[in-house]
C-alpha positions as CSV (number, residue, x, y, z in Angstrom):
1,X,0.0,0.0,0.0
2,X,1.1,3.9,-0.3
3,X,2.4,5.6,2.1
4,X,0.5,8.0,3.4
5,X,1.5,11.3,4.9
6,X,4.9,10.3,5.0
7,X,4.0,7.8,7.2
8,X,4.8,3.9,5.4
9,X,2.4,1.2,6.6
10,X,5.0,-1.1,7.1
11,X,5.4,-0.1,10.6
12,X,2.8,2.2,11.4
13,X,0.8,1.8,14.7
14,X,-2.3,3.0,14.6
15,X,-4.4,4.3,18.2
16,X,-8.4,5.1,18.4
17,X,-10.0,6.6,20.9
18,X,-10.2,9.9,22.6
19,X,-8.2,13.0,23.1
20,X,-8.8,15.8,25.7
21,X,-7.3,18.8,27.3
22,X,-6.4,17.5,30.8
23,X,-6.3,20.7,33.5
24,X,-3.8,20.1,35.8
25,X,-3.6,21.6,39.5
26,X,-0.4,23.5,39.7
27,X,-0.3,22.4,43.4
28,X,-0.3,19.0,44.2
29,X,-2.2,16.9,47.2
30,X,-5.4,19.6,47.2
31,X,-8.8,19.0,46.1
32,X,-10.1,20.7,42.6
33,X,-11.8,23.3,44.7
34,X,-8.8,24.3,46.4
35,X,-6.5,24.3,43.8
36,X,-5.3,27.8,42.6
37,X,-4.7,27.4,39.1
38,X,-4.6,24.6,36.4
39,X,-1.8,23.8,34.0
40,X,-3.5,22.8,30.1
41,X,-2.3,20.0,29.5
42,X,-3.1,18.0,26.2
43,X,-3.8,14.2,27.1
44,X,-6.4,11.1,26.1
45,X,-4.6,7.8,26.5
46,X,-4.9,6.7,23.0
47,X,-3.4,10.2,22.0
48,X,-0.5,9.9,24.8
49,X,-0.2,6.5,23.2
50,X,0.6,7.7,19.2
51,X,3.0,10.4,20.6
52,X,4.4,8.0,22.9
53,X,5.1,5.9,20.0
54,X,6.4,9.0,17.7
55,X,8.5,10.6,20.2
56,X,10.7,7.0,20.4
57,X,11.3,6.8,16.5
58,X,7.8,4.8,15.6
59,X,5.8,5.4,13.1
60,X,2.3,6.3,14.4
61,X,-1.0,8.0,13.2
62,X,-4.3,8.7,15.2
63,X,-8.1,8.2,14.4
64,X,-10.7,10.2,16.5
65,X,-12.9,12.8,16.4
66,X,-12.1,16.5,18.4
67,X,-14.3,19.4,18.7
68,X,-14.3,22.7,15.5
69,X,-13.2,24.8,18.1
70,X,-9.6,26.0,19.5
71,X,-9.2,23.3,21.8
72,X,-9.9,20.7,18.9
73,X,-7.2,22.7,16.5
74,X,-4.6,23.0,19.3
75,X,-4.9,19.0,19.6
76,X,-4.6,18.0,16.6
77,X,-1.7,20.6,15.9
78,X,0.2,18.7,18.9
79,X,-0.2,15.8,17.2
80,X,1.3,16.9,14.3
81,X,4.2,18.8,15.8
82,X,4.7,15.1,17.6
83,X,5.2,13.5,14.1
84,X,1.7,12.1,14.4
85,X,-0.3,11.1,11.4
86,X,-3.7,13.1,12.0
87,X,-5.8,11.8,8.4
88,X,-7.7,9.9,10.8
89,X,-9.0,13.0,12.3
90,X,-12.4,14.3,12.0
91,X,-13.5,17.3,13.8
92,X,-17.9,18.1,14.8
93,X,-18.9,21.4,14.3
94,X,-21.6,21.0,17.0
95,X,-19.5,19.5,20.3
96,X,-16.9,20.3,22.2
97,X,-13.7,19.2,22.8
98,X,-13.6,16.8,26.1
99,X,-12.0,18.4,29.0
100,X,-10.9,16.5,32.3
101,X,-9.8,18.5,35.8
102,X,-7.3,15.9,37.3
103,X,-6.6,16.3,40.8
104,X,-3.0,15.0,42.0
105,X,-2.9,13.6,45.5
106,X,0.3,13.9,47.4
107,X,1.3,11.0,46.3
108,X,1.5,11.8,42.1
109,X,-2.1,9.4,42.1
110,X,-4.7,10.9,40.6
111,X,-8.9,11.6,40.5
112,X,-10.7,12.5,37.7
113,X,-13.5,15.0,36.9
114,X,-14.9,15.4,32.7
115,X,-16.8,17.4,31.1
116,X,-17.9,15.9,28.0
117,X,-22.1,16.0,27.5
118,X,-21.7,14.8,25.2
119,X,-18.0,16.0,23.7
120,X,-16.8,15.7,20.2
121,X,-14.9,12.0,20.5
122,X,-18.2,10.5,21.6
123,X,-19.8,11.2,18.3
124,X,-17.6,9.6,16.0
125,X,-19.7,7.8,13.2
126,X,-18.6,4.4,11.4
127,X,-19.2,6.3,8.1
128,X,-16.7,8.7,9.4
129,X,-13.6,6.9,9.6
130,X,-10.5,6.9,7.9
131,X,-10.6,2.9,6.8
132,X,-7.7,3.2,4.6
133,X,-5.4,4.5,7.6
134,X,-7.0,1.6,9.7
135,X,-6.0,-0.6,6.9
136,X,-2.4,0.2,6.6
137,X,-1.8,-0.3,10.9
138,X,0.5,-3.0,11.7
139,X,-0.9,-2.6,15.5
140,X,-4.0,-1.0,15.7
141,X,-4.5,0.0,19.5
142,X,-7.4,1.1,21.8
143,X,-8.9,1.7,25.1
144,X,-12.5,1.4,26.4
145,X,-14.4,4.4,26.8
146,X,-14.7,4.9,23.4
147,X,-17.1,1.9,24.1
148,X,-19.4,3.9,27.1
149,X,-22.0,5.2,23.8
150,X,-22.9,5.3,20.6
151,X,-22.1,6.1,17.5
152,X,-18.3,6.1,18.8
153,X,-19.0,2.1,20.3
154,X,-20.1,1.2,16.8
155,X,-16.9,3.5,14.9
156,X,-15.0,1.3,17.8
157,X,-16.5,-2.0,16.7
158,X,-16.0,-1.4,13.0
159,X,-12.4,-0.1,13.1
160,X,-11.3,-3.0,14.8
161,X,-13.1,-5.4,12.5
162,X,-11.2,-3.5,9.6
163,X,-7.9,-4.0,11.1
164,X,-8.0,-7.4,11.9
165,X,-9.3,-8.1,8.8
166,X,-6.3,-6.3,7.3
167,X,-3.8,-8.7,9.7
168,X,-2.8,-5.6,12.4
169,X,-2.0,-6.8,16.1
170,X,-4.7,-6.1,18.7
171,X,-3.6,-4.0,21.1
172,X,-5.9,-3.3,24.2
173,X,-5.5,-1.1,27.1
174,X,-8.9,-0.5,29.1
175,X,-7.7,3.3,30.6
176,X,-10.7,2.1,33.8
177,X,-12.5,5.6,34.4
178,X,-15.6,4.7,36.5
179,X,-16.6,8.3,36.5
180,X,-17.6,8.1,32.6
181,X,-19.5,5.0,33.5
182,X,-23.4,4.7,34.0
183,X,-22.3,2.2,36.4
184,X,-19.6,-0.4,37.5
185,X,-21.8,-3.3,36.3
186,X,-21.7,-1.8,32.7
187,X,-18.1,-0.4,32.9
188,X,-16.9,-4.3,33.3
189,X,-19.2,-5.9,31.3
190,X,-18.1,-3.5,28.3
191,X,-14.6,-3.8,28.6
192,X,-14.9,-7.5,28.5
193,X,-17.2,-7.4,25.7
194,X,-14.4,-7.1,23.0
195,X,-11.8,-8.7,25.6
196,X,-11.6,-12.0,23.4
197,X,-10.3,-9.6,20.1
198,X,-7.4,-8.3,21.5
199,X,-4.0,-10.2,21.6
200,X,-1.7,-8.0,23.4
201,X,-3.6,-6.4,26.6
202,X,-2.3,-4.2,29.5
203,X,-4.1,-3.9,32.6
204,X,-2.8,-2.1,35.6
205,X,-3.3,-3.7,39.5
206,X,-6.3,-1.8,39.7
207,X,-8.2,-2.9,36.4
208,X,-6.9,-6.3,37.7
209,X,-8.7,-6.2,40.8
210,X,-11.5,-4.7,39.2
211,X,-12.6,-7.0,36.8
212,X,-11.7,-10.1,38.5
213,X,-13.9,-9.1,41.3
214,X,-10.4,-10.5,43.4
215,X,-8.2,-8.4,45.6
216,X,-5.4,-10.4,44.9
217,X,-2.8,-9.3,42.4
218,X,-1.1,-13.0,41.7
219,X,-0.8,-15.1,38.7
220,X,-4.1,-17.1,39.2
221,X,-6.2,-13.8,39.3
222,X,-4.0,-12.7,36.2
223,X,-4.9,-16.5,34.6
224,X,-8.3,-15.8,34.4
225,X,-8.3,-13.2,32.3
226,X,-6.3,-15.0,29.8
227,X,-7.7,-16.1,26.5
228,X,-6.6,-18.1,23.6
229,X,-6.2,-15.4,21.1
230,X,-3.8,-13.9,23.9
231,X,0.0,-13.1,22.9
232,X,1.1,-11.2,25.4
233,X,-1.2,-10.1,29.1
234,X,0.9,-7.8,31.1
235,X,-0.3,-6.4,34.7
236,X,1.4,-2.9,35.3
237,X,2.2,-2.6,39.3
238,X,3.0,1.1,39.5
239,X,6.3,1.7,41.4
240,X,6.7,-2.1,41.3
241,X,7.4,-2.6,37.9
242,X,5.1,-5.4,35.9
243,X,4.2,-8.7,35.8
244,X,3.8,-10.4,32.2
245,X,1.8,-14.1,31.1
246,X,2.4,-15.1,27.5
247,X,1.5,-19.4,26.4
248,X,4.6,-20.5,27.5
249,X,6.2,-18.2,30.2
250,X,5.7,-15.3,33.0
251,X,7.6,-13.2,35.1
252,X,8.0,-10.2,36.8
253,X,10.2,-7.0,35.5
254,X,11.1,-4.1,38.5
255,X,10.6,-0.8,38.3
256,X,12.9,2.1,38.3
257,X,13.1,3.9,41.6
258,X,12.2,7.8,40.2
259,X,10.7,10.8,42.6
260,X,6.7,10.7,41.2
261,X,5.3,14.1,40.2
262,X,2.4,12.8,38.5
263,X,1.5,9.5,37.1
264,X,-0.6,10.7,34.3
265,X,0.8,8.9,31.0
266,X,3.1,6.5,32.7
267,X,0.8,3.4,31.7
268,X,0.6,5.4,28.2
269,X,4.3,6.0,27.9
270,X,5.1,1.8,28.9
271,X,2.4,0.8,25.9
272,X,3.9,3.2,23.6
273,X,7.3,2.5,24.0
274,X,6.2,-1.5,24.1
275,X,4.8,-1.5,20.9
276,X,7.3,0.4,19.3
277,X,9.2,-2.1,20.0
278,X,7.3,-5.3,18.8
279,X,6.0,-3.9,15.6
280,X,8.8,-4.7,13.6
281,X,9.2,-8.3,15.0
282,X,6.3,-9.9,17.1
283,X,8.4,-13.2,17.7
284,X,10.1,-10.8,20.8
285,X,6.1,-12.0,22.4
286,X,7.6,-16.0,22.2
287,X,11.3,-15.5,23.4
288,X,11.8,-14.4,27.3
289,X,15.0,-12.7,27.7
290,X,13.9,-10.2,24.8
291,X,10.6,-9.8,26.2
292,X,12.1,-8.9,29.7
293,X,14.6,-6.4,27.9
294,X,11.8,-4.9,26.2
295,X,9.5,-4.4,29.3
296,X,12.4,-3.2,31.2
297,X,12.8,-0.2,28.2
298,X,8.4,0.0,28.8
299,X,8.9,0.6,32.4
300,X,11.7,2.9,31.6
301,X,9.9,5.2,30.0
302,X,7.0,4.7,32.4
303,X,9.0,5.8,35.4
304,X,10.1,8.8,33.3
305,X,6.9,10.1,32.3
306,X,6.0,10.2,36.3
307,X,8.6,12.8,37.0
308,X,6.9,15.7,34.9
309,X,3.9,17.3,35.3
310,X,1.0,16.2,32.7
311,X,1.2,13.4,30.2
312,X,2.4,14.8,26.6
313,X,5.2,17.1,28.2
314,X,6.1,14.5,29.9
315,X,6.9,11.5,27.6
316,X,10.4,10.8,26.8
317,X,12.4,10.9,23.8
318,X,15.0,8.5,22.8
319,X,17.8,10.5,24.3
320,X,16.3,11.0,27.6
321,X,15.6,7.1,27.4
322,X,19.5,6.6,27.1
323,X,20.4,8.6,29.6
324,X,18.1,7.3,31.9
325,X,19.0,3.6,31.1
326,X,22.7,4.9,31.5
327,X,22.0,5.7,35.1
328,X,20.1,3.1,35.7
329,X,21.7,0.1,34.4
């Protein structure tokens, strides 16, 4: 197939979903009300995903839908300045770009509030989207709230049918935010709706928990999420690093010890920098010592993206990802 946009599709990974302006407090551990200000900062996890994947030398292009207003134009402008492929952007003259106020505890965790009734990425159509970009992924990637209503739930559906059908990697990170949720009930039943698709999924030790119903983070709990289409289930444990399950092996991979200013994007920044690294050669999913080397790069750039303020500002480049391993090694 062409290249498109300068972007080949021999390589190029491909994320769906939402993007947002996240408002950030610029003082940490107080409540939204208390905060004095808000830093903008442009996030979305499939978003943070494609310029994850950019900003470490992949090739990556995004498909959603952003508001005809500034907020929309400043997006997709960040995407492009990011190397980002935006032909899979639409924009609705009649919504609004979604907007999130993320408090920061004291501890760098976070607590979401959004505004989107309903905003632009919710009203993505199936007759909207870019098919011949979805054709040309080699991983196509995605998240769950794009499944909370339709039309985006059907635009979801379909774009993952095309790139399956078009032999792209499944790549599935559910991005649990309750608050968007009618309820809990639906939230899991959703997620696990398309859960049987997907052959690389991430989960961190709170989805785990979540949707096993367990409070045990431990292989058996892991186990039974595992599917046969599964190539690769990894658990993300924070400041504990990750544990990982493939068909014929699993392990556990540490963390880097860092000073957390703000875990937004660290689970974004580990997929991104994952992928980029198994789209050229998927047989890294079957051998164990590559796998673990990989990961340990993933969590890499997840510890780094927690020592910066917002997601996008804060994921690393392939210098700072040297450096970093340099002194850590």
């Amino acid at each position: 197939m062409a290249a498109t946009n300068g972007v080949t599709d021999k390589k190029l990974i491909v994320s769906f979903g939402e993007m947002l302006i996240d408002f950030v407090p610029t003082v940490s551990g107080v409540s939204l009300a208390e905060a004095p200000g808000f830093l903008k900062a442009p996030g979305g996890a499939p978003a943070n995903v494609a310029i994850a994947v950019s900003r470490l030398g992949g090739d990556a292009a995004f498909v959603g839908k952003l508001g005809d207003d500034e907020f929309g134009h400043m997006l997709a402008g960040i995407l492009k300045e990011n190397g980002v492929s935006g032909e899979g952007i639409c924009f609705d003259k009649g919504a609004r770009t979604a907007l999130a106020f993320v408090t920061l505890k004291s501890d760098g965790d976070r607590e979401f509030m959004f505004y989107r009734n309903p905003s632009a990425d919710m009203l993505l159509t199936p007759e909207e989207l870019n098919l011949e970009i979805i054709r040309s992924a080699k991983v196509f990637h995605y998240g769950s709230i794009s499944l909370i209503v339709e039309p985006c739930r059907s635009a979801h559906l379909k774009a993952m049918e095309v790139a399956k059908e078009a032999g792209a990697l499944l790549s599935y990170d559910p991005n649990l935010r309750l608050p968007l949720w009618p309820s809990a009930e639906e939230a899991r039943e959703q997620i696990m709706s398309i859960w049987e698709k997907a052959e690389v999924i991430k989960v961190s030790d709170n989805e785990l928990e979540f949707l096993t119903g367990s409070d045990k983070i431990d292989d058996e709990s892991a186990m039974s999420l595992w599917h046969p289409n599964l190539k690769l289930l990894l658990v993300t444990l924070g400041d504990k690093g990750c544990n990982y399950y493939t068909k014929h092996f699993h392990g556990t991979v540490g963390a880097f010890p860092v000073k957390a200013v703000d875990t937004t994007g660290a689970g974004d920044s580990f997929v991104g920098a994952l992928l980029t690294k198994i789209v050229d050669d998927q047989s890294v999913l079957e051998d164990e010592a590559r796998l673990k080397e990989i990961l340990r790069y993933s969590c890499a750039c997840g510890a780094i993206t927690t020592t910066k303020k917002g997601a996008i500002p804060a994921l690393p480049t392939v210098p700072e990802l040297d450096a970093f391993l340099k002194a850590h090694p």
